[in-house]
N, C-alpha and C positions, 0 to 999 in steps of 0.2 A: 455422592449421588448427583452435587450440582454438575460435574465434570461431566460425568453419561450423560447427563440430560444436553448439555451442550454438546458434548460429541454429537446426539444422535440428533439435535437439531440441525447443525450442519450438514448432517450427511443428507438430512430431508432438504435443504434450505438447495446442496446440490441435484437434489432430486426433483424436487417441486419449488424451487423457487420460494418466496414471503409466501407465499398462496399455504403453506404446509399448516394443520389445526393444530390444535392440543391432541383431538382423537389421531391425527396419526400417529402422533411423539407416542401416546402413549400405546398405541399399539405396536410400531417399533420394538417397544421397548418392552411390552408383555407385563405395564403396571397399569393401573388406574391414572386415569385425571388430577385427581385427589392427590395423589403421589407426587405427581408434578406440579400442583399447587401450592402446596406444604413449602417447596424450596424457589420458586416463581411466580409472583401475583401474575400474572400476562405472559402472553407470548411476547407483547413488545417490550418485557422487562428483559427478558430472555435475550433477544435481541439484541436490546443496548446494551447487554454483562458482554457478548460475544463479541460486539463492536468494539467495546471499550477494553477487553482485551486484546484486541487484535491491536489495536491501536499502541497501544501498554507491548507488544511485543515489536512492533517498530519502531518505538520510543529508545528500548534497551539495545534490539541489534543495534540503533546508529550509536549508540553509547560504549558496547564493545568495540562497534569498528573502530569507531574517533578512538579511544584507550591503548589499541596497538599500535606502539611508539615506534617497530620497527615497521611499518607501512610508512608509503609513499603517501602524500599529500592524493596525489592521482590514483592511487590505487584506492586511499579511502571515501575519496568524492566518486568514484565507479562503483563500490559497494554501496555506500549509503541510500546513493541517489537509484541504485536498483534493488532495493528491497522492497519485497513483497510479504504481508502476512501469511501464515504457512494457514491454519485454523481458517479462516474468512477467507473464502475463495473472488479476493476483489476482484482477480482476471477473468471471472466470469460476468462477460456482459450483461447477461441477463438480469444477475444481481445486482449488480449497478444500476440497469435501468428501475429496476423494481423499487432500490433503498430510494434511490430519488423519487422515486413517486408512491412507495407507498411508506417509506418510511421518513422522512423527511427529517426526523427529527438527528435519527441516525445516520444518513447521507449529510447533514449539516457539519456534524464531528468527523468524517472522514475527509470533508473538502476543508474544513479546517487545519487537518491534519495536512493536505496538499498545499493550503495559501498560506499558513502561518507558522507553522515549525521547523524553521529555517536556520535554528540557531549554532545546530552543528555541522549546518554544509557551510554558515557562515564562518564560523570556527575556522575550520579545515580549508578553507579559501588566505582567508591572512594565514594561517600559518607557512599555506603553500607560497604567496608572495613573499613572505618574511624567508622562506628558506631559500628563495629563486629558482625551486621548484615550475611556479605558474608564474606569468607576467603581472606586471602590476597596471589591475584593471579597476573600475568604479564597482566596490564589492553590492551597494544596492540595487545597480541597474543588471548582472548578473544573476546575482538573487530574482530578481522580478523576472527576466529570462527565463528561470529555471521554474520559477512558479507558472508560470504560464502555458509552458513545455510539459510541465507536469499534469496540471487541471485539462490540457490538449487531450494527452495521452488517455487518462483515466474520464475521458469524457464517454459517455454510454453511446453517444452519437458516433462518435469517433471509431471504437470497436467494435458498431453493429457492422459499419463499411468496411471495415478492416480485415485485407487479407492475413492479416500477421495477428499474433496472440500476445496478450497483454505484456507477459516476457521478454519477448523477441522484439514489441515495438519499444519497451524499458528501454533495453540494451541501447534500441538503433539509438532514441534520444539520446542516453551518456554518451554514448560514442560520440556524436554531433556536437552537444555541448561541450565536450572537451577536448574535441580534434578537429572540431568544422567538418566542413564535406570538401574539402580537398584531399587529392590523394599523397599522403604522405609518403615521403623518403621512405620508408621502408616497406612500403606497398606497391611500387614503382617493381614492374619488370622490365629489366632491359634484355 
């Protein structure tokens, strides 16, 4: 029953935004209040179980990707660094501007999740110099690049101006991060 109840709060939270009550969860859902109480004190309980799931499934993708031994250094620093939770629609603006203001406590653990869990692009960076994969660079000041490209991207200001979708502007960042913005040799037409 926790799983429905999260499902069908998501699909409100994509519908209505934080703003969604218990009355609409449980009309959704064609149960009582009461029902939804039994297995969540709060809607903000609610909230932070989704969060912190969501969170808990980007934890594990970067864990599977770093684990496939037959991946490129670069191919695993492109996945990681462009994962997105599938459950928490982070690429919706709106939600973002909302978790920051009205959930703060929950946008705290998400930009956490953007400033300080770094430890498997950190991984996948030496290993890539260790193999001569990737050049040998100052792996903190990198890191802090990538933090900062990050907290950019996933900035609510940032995507309200934004012609591009949370995705698309992921992508553009890894690309950048790992190719610059010159046109490579094999982008060149002659």
């Amino acid at each position: 029953m926790e799983k429905r109840l999260q499902q069908a709060a998501l699909e409100l939270i994509v519908k209505k935004g934080l703003k969604f009550t218990m009355n609409d969860l449980a009309a959704l859902l064609g149960i009582s209040k009461r029902t939804i109480y039994e297995h969540f004190e709060s809607k903000e309980q609610m909230i932070s179980v989704i969060v912190d799931e969501a969170i808990a499934e980007v934890k594990q993708a970067e864990k599977a990707i770093y684990d496939h031994q037959d991946w490129s250094s670069v191919r695993k620093l492109k996945e990681v660094l462009s994962i997105l939770p599938s459950g928490l629609h982070i690429g919706d603006v709106r939600l973002l501007d909302e978790m920051k203001r009205f959930a703060p406590e929950e946008w705290k653990k998400i930009d956490q999740l953007l400033q300080e869990e770094w430890d498997t692009v950190t991984a996948i960076i030496h290993e890539g110099i260790a193999s001569g994969e990737l050049r040998p660079v100052h792996v903190p000041t990198v890191i802090q690049i990538m933090r900062g490209a990050s907290g950019a991207i996933f900035d609510p200001e940032f995507l309200i101006h934004s012609t591009e979708s949370l995705t698309r502007a992921t992508h553009t960042m890894v690309d950048t991060l790992l190719y610059g913005i010159t046109i490579r040799e094999d982008e060149r037409s002659e």
